[in-house]
GUDO-312916 format. One record per residue (C-alpha): residue number from 0; x, y, z; residue in one letter; chain. Coordinates in steps of 0.001 Angstrom, whole numbers. Layout:
GUDO-312916
+-----+---------+---------+---------+--------+--------+
! num !      px !      py !      pz ! residu ! chaine !
+-----+---------+---------+---------+--------+--------+
! NUM !       X !       Y !       Z !      a !      A !
...
+-----+---------+---------+---------+--------+--------+
This chain:
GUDO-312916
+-----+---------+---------+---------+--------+--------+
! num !      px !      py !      pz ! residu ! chaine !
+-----+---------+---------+---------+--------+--------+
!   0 !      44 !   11091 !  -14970 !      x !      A !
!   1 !   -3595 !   10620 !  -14343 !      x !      A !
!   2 !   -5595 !    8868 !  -17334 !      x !      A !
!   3 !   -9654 !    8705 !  -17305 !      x !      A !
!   4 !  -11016 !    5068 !  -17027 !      x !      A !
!   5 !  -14157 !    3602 !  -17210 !      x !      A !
!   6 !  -15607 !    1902 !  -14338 !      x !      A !
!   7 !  -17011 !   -1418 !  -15600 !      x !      A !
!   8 !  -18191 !   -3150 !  -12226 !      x !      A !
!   9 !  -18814 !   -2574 !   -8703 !      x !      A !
!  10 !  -19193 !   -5202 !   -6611 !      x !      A !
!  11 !  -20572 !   -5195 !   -3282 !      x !      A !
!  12 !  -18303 !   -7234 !    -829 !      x !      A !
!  13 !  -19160 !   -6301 !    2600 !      x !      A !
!  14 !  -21795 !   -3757 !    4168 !      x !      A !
!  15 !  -18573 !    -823 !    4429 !      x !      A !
!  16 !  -16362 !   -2335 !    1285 !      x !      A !
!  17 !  -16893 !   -2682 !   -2189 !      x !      A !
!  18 !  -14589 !   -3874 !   -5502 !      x !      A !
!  19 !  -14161 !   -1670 !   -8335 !      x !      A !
!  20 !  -13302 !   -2499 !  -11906 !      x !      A !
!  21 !  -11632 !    -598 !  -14761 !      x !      A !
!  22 !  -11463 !   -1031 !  -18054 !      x !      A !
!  23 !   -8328 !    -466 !  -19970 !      x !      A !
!  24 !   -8543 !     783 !  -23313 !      x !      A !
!  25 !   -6010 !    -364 !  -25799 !      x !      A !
!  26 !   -3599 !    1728 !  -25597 !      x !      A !
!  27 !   -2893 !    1693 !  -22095 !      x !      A !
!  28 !   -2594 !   -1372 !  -21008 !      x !      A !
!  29 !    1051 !   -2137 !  -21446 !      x !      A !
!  30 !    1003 !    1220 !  -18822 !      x !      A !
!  31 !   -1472 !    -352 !  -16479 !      x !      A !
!  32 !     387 !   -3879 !  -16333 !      x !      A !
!  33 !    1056 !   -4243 !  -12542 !      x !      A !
!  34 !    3317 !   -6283 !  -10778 !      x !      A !
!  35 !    1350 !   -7850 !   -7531 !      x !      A !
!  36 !    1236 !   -6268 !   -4713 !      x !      A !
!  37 !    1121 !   -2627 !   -6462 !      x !      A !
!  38 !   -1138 !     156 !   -5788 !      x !      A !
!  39 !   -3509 !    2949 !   -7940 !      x !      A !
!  40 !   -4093 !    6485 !   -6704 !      x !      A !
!  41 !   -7270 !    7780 !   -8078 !      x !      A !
!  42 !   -8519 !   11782 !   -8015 !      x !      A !
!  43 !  -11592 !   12873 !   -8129 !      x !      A !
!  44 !  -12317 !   17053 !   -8641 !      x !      A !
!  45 !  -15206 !   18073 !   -6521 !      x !      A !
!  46 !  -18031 !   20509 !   -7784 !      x !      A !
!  47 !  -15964 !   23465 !   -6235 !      x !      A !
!  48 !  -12701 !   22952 !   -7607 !      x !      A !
!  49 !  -11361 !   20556 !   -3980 !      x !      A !
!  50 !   -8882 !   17803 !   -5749 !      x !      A !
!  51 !   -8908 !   14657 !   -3932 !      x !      A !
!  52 !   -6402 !   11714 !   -4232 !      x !      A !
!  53 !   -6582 !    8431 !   -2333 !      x !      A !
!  54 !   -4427 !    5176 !   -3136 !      x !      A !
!  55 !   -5683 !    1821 !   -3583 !      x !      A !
!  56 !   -4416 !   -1810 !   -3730 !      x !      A !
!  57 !   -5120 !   -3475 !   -6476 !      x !      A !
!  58 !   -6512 !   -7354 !   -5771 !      x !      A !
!  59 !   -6414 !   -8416 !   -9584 !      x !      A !
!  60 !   -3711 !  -11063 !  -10237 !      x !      A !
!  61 !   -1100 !   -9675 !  -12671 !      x !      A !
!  62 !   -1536 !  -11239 !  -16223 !      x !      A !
!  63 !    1551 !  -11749 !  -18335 !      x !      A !
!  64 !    2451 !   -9717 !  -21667 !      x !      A !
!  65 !     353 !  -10425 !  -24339 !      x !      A !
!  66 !   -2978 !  -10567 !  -21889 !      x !      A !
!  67 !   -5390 !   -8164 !  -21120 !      x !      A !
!  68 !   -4840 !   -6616 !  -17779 !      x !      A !
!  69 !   -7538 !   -6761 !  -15472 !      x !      A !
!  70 !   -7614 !   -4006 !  -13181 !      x !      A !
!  71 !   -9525 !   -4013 !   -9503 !      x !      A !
!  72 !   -9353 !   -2558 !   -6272 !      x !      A !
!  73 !  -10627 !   -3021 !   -3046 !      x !      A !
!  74 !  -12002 !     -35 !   -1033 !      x !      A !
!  75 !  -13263 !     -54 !    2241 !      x !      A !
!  76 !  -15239 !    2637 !    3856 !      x !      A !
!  77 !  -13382 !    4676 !    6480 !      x !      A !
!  78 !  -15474 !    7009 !    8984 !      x !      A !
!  79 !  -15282 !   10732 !    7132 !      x !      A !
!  80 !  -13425 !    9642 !    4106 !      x !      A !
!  81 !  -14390 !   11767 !     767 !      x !      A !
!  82 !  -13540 !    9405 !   -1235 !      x !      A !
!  83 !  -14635 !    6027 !     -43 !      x !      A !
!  84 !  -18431 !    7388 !     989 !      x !      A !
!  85 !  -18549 !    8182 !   -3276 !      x !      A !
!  86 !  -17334 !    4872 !   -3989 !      x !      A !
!  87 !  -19449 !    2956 !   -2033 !      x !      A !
!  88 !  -22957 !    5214 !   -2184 !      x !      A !
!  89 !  -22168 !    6574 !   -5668 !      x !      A !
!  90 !  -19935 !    5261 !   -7730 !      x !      A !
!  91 !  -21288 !    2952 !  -10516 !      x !      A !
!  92 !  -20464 !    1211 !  -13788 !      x !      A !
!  93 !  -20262 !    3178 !  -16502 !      x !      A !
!  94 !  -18767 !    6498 !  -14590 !      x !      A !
!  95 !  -14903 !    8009 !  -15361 !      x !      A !
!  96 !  -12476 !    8096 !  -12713 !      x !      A !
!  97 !   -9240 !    9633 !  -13379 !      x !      A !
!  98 !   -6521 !    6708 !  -12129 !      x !      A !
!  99 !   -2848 !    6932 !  -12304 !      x !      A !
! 100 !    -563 !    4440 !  -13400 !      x !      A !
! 101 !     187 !    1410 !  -11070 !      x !      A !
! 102 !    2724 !    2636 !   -8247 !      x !      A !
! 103 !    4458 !     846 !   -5364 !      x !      A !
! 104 !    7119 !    -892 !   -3970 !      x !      A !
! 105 !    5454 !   -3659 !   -1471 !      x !      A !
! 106 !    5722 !   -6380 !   -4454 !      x !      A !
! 107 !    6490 !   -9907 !   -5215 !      x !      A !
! 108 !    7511 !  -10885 !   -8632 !      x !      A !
! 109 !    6530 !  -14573 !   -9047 !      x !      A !
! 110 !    9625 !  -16751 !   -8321 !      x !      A !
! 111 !   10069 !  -20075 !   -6304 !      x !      A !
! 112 !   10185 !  -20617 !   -2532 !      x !      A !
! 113 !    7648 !  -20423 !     918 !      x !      A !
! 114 !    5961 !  -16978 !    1293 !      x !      A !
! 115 !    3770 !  -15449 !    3798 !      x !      A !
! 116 !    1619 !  -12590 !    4981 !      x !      A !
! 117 !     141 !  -11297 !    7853 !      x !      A !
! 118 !   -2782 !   -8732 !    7023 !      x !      A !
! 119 !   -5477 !   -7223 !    8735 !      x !      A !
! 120 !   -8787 !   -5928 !    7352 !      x !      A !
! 121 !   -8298 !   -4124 !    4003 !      x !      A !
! 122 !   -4757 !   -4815 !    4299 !      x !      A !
! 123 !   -6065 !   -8381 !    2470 !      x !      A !
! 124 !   -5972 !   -6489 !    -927 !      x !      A !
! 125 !   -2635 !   -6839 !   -2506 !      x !      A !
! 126 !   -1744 !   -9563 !    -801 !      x !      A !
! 127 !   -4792 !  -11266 !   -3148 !      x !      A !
! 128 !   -3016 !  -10286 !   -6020 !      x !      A !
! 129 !     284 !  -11196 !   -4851 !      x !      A !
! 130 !    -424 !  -14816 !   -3439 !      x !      A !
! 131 !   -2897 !  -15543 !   -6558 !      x !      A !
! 132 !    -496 !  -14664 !   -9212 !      x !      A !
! 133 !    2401 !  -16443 !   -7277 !      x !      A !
! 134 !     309 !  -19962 !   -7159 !      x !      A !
! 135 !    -992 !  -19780 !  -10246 !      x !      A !
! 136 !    2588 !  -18855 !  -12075 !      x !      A !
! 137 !    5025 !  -20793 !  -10300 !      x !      A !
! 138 !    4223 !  -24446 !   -9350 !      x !      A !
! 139 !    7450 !  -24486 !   -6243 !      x !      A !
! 140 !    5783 !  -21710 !   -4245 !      x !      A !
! 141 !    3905 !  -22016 !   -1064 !      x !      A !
! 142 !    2119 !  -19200 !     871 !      x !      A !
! 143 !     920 !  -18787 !    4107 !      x !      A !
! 144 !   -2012 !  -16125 !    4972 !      x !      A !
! 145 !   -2787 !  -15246 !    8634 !      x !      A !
! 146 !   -5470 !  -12992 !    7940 !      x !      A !
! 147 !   -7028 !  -11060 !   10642 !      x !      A !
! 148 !  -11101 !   -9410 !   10630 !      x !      A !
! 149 !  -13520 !   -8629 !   13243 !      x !      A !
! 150 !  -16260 !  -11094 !   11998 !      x !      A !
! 151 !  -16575 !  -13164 !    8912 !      x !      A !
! 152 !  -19356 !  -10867 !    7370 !      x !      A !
! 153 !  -16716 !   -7779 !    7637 !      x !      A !
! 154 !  -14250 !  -10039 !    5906 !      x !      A !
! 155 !  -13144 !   -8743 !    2410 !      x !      A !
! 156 !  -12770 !  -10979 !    -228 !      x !      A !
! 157 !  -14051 !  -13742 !    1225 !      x !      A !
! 158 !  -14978 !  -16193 !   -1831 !      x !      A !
! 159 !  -11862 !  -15020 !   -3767 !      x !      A !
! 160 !   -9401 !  -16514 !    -694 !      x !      A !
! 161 !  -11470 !  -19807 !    -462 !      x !      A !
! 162 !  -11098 !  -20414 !   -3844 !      x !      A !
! 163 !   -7227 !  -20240 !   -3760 !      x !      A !
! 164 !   -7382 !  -22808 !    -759 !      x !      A !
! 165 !   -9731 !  -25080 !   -3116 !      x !      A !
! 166 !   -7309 !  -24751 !   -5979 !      x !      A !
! 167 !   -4205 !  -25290 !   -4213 !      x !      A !
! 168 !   -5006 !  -27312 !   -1173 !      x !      A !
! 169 !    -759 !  -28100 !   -1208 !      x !      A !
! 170 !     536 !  -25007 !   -1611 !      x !      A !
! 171 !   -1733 !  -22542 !     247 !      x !      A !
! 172 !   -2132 !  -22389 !    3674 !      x !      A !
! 173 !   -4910 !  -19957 !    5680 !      x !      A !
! 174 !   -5114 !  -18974 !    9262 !      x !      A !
! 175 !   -7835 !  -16624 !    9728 !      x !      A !
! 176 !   -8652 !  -14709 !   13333 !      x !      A !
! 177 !  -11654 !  -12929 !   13744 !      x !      A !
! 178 !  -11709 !  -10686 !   16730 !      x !      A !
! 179 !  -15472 !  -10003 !   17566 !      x !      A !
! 180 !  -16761 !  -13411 !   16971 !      x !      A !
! 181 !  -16383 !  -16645 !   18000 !      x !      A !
! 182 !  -15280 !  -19528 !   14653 !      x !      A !
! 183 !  -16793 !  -22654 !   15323 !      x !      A !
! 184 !  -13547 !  -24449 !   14172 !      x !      A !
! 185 !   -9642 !  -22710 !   13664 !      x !      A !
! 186 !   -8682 !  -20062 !   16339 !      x !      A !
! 187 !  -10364 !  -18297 !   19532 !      x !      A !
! 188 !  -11358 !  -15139 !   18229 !      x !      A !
! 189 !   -9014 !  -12179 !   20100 !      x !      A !
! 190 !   -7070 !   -9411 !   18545 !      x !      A !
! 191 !   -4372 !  -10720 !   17073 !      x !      A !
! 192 !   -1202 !   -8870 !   18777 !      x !      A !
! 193 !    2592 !   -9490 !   19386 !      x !      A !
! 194 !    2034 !  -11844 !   22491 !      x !      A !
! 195 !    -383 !  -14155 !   20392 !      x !      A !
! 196 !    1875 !  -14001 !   17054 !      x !      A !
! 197 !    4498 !  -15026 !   18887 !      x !      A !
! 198 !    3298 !  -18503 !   19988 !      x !      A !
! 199 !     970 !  -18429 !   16717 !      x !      A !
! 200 !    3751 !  -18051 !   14029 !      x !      A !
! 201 !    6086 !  -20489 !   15223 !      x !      A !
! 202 !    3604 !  -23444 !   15592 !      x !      A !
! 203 !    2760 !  -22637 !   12322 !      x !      A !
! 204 !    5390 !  -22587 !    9991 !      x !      A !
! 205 !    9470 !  -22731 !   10092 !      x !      A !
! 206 !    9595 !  -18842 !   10265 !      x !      A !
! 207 !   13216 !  -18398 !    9873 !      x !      A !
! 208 !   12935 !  -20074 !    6822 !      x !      A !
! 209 !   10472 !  -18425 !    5235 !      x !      A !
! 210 !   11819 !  -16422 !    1775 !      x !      A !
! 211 !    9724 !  -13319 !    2125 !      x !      A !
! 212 !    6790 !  -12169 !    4641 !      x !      A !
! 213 !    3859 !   -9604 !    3631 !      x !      A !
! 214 !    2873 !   -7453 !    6671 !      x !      A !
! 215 !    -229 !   -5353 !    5315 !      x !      A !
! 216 !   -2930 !   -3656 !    7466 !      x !      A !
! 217 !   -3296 !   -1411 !   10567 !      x !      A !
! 218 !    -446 !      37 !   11683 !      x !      A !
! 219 !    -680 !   -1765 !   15053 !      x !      A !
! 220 !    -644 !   -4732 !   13505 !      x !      A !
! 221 !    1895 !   -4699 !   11234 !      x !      A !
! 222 !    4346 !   -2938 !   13898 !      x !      A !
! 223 !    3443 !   -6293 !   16311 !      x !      A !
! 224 !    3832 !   -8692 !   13144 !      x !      A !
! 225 !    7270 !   -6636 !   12510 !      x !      A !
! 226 !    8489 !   -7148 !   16182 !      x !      A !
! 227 !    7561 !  -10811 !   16310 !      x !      A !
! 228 !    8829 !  -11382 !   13345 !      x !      A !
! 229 !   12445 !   -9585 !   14235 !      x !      A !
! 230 !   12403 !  -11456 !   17725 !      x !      A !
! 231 !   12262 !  -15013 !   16070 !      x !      A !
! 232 !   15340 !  -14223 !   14408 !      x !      A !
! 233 !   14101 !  -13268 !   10697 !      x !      A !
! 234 !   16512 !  -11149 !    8727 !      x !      A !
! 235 !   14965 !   -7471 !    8196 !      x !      A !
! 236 !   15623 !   -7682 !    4716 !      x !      A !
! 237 !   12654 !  -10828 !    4215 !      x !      A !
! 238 !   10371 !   -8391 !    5854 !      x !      A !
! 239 !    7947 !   -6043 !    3911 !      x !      A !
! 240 !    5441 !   -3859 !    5043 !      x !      A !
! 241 !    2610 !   -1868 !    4072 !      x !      A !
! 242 !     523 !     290 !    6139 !      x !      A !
! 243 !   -2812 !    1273 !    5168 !      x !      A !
! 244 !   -4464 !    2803 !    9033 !      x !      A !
! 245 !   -2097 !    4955 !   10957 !      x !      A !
! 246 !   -4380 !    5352 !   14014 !      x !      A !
! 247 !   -4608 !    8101 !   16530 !      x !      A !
! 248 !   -2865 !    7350 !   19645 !      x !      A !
! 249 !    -964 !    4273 !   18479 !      x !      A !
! 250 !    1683 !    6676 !   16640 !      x !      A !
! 251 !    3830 !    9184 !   17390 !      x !      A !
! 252 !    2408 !   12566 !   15958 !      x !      A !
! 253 !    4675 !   14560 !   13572 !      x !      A !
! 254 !    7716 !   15934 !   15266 !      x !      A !
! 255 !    8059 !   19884 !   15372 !      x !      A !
! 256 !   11386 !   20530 !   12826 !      x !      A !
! 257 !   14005 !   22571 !   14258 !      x !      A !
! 258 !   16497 !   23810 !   12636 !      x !      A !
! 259 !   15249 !   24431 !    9561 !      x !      A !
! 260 !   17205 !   26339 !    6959 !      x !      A !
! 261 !   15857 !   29767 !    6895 !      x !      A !
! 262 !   15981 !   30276 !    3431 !      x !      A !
! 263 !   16535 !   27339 !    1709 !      x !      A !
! 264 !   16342 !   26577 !   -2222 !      x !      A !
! 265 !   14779 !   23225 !   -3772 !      x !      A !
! 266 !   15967 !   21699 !   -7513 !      x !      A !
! 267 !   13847 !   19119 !   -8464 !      x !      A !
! 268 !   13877 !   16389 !  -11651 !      x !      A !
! 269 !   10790 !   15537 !  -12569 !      x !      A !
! 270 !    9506 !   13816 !  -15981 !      x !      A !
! 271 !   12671 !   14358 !  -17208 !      x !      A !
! 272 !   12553 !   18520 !  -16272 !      x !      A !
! 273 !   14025 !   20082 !  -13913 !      x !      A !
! 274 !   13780 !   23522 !  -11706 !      x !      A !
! 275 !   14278 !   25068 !   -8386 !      x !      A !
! 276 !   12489 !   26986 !   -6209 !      x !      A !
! 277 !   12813 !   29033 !   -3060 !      x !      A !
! 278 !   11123 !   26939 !    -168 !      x !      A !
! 279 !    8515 !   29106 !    2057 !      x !      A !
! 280 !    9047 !   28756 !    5872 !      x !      A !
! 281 !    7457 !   25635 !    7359 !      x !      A !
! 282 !    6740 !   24117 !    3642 !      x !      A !
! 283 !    7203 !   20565 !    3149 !      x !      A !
! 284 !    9451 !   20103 !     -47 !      x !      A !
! 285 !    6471 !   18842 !   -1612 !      x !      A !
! 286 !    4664 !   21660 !   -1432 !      x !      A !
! 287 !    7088 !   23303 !   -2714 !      x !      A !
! 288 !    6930 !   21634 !   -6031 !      x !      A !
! 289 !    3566 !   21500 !   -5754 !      x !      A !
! 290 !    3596 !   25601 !   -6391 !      x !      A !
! 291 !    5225 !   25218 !   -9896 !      x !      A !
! 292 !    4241 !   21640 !  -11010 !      x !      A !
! 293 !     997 !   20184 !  -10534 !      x !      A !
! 294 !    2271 !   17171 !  -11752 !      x !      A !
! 295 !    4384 !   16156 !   -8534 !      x !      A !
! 296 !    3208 !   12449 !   -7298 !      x !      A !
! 297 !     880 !   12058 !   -4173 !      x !      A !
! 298 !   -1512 !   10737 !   -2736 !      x !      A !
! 299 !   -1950 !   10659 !    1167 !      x !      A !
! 300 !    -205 !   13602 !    2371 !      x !      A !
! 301 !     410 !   11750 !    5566 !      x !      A !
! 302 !    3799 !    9465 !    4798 !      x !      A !
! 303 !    2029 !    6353 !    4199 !      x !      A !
! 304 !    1442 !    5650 !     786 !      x !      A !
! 305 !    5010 !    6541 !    -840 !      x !      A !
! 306 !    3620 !    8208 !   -3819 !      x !      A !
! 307 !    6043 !   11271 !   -3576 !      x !      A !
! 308 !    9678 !    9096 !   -3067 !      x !      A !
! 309 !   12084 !   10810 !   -4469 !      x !      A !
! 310 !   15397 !   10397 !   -4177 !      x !      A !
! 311 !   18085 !   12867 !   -2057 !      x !      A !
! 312 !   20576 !   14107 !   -4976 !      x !      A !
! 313 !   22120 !   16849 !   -2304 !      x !      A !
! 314 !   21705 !   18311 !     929 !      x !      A !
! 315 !   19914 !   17080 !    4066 !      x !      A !
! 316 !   15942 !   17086 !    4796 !      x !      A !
! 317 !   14317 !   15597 !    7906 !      x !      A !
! 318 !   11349 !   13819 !    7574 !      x !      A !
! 319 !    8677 !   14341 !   10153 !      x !      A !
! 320 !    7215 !   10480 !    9955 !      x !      A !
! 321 !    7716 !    8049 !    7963 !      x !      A !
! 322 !    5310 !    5031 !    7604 !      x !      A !
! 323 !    6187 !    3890 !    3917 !      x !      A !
! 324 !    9615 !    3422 !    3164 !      x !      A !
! 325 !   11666 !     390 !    4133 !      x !      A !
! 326 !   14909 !    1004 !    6175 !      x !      A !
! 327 !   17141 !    -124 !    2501 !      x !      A !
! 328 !   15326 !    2678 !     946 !      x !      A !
! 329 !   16171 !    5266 !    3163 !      x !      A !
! 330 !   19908 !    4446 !    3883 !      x !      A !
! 331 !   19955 !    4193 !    -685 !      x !      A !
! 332 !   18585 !    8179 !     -36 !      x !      A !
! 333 !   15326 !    8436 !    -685 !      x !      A !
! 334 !   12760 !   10477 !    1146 !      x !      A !
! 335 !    8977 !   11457 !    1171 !      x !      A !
! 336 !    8817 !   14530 !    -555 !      x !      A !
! 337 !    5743 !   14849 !    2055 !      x !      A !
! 338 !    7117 !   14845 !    5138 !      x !      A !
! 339 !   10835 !   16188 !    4075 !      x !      A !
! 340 !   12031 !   19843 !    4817 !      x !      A !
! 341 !   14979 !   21563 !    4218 !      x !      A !
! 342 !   17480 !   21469 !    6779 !      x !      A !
! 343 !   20445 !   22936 !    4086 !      x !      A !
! 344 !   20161 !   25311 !    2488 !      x !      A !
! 345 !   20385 !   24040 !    -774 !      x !      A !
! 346 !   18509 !   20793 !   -1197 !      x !      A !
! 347 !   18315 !   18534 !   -4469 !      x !      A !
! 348 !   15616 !   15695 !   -5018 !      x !      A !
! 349 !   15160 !   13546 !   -8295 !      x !      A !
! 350 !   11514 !   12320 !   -8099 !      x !      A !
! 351 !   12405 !   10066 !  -11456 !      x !      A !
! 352 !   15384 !    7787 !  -10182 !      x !      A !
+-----+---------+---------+---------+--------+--------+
């Protein structure tokens, strides 16, 4: 469910990024308390009618009950993107956007032990709010950030990160890697891929030992930190990821489907109702919903957010890609309504469970 907020700030971090600030009325903000590391999708309707729906991290630190919530998000500009262009060139305090509730699996609930995340670019956003509501609420933690950016004044949160390294010199570490410009101390700059993480990592931290690590960012990156990562010997399940660029050419395109049931039916849950519906040749189950509920979660379209999980009550789908789900979460049974299509010809998904 979408709710309008009120944008109370936005700040100006870099040339192409920019922070933006809700505020939470009253009465939602027991439904806007996030865990770190989750993620908002906003819409905006366009004078003709055109809906548009991107996600975004949220950097805030999650605040226990009883506090206010504090709700930002980073957004960077991407080449073409509706949405970014109006935040950065238009957007401004005072102005409604319609934001639904906090969404997202790529978490970390405060607890003890020695974290760490590799991120590149934007993919610094909830790994902000996870590592600053981890230090500040649980004195036996330790995180790590390698953090990698193409020059210091592209570099997102800048200030924000060097304060948690003045605040807790013992407990957080940062590695940061530019690739288009030289540091005059810390690292050669260079992209930072699998052959380089692989001497990096080690000579940085015991990485077997390590009770959880944050891969955020380009999908490039995050595939190399994921390989790296699995050649050293660390167990899949201490791995999360998060992808927020798929980019042309690194990834395989969406596969063609064959065998496709030919006239398949769909029963969904959803908000507690449910119904079925005959699914059109070539459809994605999502779209099928789509055609009698409006209300069916998305955001991307492109399996990379994991706004439209659902989980596989019956049948069998095939997913065409599949960027956001973690390989636990698809052997449980759940799918992206997105990229799913109906390979029995009845097919059953519960978009609530």
């Amino acid at each position: 469910m979408f709710h309008p907020l009120r944008v109370s700030e936005v700040e100006r971090l870099t040339d192409d990024s920019v922070a933006v600030t809700f505020d939470v009325p009253a009465e939602l903000r027991e439904a806007f308390r996030h865990t770190p590391g989750q993620h908002l999708t906003l819409r905006r309707i366009l004078p003709g009618g055109e809906e548009i729906r991107r996600t975004y991290s949220i950097c805030s630190p999650a605040m226990t009950s009883g506090v206010d919530p504090v709700l930002r998000v980073g957004i960077r500009l991407v080449d073409g993107g509706e949405f970014s262009t109006y935040a950065l060139k238009e957007l401004s305090a005072g102005d409604t956007v319609e934001v639904m509730e906090p969404m997202g699996r790529f978490v970390l609930a405060p607890r003890p032990g020695h974290f760490a995340a590799v991120v590149g670019g934007s993919g610094i956003t909830p790994v902000l709010s996870i590592a600053s509501t981890l230090l500040a609420r649980e004195p036996h933690a330790l995180f790590c950030l390698i953090r990698s950016d193409r020059t210091a004044s592209s570099t997102m949160f800048l200030e924000e990160v060097a304060d948690l390294k003045d605040r807790y010199p013992d407990r957080f570490q940062l590695i940061t890697v530019l690739s288009r410009e030289d540091q005059q101390t810390g690292l050669p700059s260079g992209r930072l891929d699998e052959e380089r993480l692989r001497g990096l990592l080690p000579a940085l931290l015991p990485v077997e030992d390590v009770d959880g690590w944050f891969l955020c960012g380009p999908f490039g990156l995050v595939q190399s930190a994921e390989r790296t990562l699995r050649g050293l010997g660390v167990e899949r399940t201490r791995i999360h990821q998060e992808i927020f660029h798929v980019d042309d050419g690194s990834t395989p395109a969406p596969v063609r489907v064959a065998g496709e049931a030919a006239h398949a039916t769909l029963t969904a849950k959803l908000h507690g109702r449910s119904g079925s519906w005959p699914v059109q040749e070539g459809e994605s189950l999502l779209e099928t919903v789509l055609r009698s509920r409006a209300d069916a979660p998305y955001a991307c379209k492109g399996g990379v957010c994991g706004t439209c999980r659902a989980f596989l009550v019956s049948g069998e789908v095939r997913m065409d890609r599949n960027f956001a789900l973690e390989a636990d979460e698809t052997e449980a049974g759940y799918v992206l309504a997105c990229q799913s299509h109906a390979m029995t010809p009845e097919v059953a998904l519960d978009f609530d469970r």
